[in-house]
N, C-alpha and C positions, 0 to 999 in steps of 0.2 A: 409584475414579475413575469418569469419566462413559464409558469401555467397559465395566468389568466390571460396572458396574451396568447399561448395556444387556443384557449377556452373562444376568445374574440374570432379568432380567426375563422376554427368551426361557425359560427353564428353566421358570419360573412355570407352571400352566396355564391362569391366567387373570390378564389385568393390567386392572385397573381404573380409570380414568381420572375424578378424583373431581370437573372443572367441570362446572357447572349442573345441582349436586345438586334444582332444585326441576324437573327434566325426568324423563319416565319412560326406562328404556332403549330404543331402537331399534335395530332389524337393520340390518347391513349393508345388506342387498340391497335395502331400504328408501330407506335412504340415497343408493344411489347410482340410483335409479331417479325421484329426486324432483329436484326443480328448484331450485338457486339462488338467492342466497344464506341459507340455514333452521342453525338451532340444535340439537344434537342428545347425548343423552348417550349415549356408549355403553358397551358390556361385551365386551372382543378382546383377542383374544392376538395378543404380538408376534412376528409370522414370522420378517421378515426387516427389516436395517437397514444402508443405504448412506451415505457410505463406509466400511469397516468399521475405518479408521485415521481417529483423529478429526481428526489432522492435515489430511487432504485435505477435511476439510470446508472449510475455510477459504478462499474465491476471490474476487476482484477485481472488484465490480461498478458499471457506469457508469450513475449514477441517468438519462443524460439520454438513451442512444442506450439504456437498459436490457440490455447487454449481460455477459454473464460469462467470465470469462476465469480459470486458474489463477494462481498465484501463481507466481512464474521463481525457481528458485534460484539461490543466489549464486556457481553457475561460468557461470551467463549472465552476471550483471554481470559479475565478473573479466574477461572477455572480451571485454565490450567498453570497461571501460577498457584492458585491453592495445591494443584496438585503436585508442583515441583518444590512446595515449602513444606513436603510431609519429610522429607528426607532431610536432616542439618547439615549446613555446606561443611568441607571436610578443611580445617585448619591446614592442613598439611601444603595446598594447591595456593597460601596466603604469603602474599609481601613476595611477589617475585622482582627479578631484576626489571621488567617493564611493568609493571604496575606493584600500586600499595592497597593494602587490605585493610578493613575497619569491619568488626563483628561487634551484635548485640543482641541483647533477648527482650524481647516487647513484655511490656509489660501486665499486658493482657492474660486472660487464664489460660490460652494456648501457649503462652511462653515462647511465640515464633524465633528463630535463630536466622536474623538478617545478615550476610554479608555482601558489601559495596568494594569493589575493586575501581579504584581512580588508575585509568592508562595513562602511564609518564614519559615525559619526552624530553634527554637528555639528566635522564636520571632525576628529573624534575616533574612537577604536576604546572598542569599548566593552568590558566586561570579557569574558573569554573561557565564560563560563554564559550570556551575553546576542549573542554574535556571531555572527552568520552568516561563514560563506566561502566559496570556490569554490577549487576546485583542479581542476588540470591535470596530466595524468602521470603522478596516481596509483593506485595497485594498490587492491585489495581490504581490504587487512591494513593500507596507510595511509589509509585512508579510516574505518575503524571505531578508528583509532588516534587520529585527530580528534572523531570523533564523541563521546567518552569526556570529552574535554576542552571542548568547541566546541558552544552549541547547535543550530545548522544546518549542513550541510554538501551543496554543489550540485557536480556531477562538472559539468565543460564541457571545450572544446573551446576553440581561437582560428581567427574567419577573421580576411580581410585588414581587417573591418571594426569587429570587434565579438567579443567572447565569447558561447557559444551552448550550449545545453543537445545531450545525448548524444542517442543514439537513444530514441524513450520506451519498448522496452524495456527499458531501463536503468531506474533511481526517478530520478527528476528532483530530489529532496530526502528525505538523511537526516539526521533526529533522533536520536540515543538510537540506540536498537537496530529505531528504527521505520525502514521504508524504502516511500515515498509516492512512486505510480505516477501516469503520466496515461492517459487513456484516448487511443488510436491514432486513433481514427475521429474522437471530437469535439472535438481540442484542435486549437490552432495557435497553436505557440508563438512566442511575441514576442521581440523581444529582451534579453539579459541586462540591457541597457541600465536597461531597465523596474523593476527592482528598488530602482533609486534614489529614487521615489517612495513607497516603505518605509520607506529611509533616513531621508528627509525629515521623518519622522514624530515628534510630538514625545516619544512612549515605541514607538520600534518594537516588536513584540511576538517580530514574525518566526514567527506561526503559518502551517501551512502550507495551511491556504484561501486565507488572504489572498496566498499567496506563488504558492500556483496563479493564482489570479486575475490576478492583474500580468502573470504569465509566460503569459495565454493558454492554460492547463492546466485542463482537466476532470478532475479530480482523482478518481479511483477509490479506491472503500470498502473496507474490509474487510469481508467476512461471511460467516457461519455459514451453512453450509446442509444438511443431513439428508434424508432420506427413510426414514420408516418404513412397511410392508406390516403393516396388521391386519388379522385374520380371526377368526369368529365361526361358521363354519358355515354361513352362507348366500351369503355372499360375502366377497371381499377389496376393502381400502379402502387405496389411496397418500397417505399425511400426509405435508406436508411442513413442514420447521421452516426457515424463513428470518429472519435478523436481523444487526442490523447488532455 
């Protein structure tokens, strides 16, 4: 795997870096004493290389305020759906003309008040590989229980007005086993309302750029990020691997 072959590499005594074979090699010290931005091939051994779990390479970045941020594990979400199922969704905000409502009470001794909104399209639902929903209520473990079944799934909230997305450290929409952040500084989210212009669409896709977009969401990236330490003997050089 891509540790233990960094792991290899260190042991090496020399690692070779084989783009622009038609350049001679250069020093370090060279390198880093000359001016930007120059082409350079060189000949270094790999020191040192962060993070050393390739998991934590992995962070959240906002192309537009260029900011980074870690990835939240999933007992911050649980959390804060528990905290948005203290409140019962408000009947009133149910069965609109772009989507249909379904309420129940878990059977449990919390007695949770679940409601699922299916988004319809042409006054129809459409098959459940092709549907978006929102749901209210629910836990961690019924949210990935839809997901499985359900292409889109939005976690909200009811005010007096309208349905409303969670905190955005929560994912604003999950797919699949993807779960798609917004970024805190540069979104402002709009109302749920807004999604029925998606609806309206004559092959909804329900991709979730387009679903940020509606919703007033700056949608954060996934990416890859590394930092390797070469050295050569005359100096030490910080590479870094950035990618989406």
């Amino acid at each position: 795997d891509f540790e233990s072959h960094l792991r290899r590499c260190q042991q090496l005594t020399v690692t070779v870096l084989t783009d622009h074979q038609d350049l001679n090699n250069t020093e370090l010290r060279t390198i880093m004493n000359d001016t930007a931005p120059q082409q350079y091939r060189i000949r270094a051994k790999l020191r040192t290389y962060k993070p050393q779990k390739l998991h934590q390479s992995v962070k959240l970045h906002c192309s537009k305020c260029n900011s980074l941020q870690e990835v939240p594990d999933g007992g911050n979400f649980d959390l804060i759906l528990q905290g948005s199922a203290v409140n019962a969704p408000n009947p009133e905000l149910h069965n609109t003309s772009w989507y249909d409502s379904v309420m129940w009470t878990t059977q449990d001794q919390k007695q949770r008040k679940i409601a699922i909104h299916f988004v319809k399209h042409d006054e129809m639902l459409q098959q459940p590989e092709d549907t978006l929903l929102m749901i209210e209520g629910g836990t961690l473990k019924e949210v990935w229980k839809l997901t499985k079944r359900f292409k889109c799934v939005i976690p909200v909230r009811s005010t007096e007005d309208d349905l409303e997305l969670l905190d955005l450290s929560a994912p604003f929409l999950v797919q699949g086993n993807v779960k798609y952040y917004g970024c805190k500084q540069c979104s402002s989210p709009k109302p749920i309302k807004s999604l029925s212009s998606i609806a309206a669409e004559q092959r909804p896709s329900w991709e979730p750029t387009e679903i940020a977009q509606v919703l007033g969401i700056e949608l954060l990236q996934y990416v890859f990020i590394m930092k390797f330490t070469l050295v050569d003997g005359t100096g030490a050089l910080n590479a870094y691997l950035f990618d989406h």
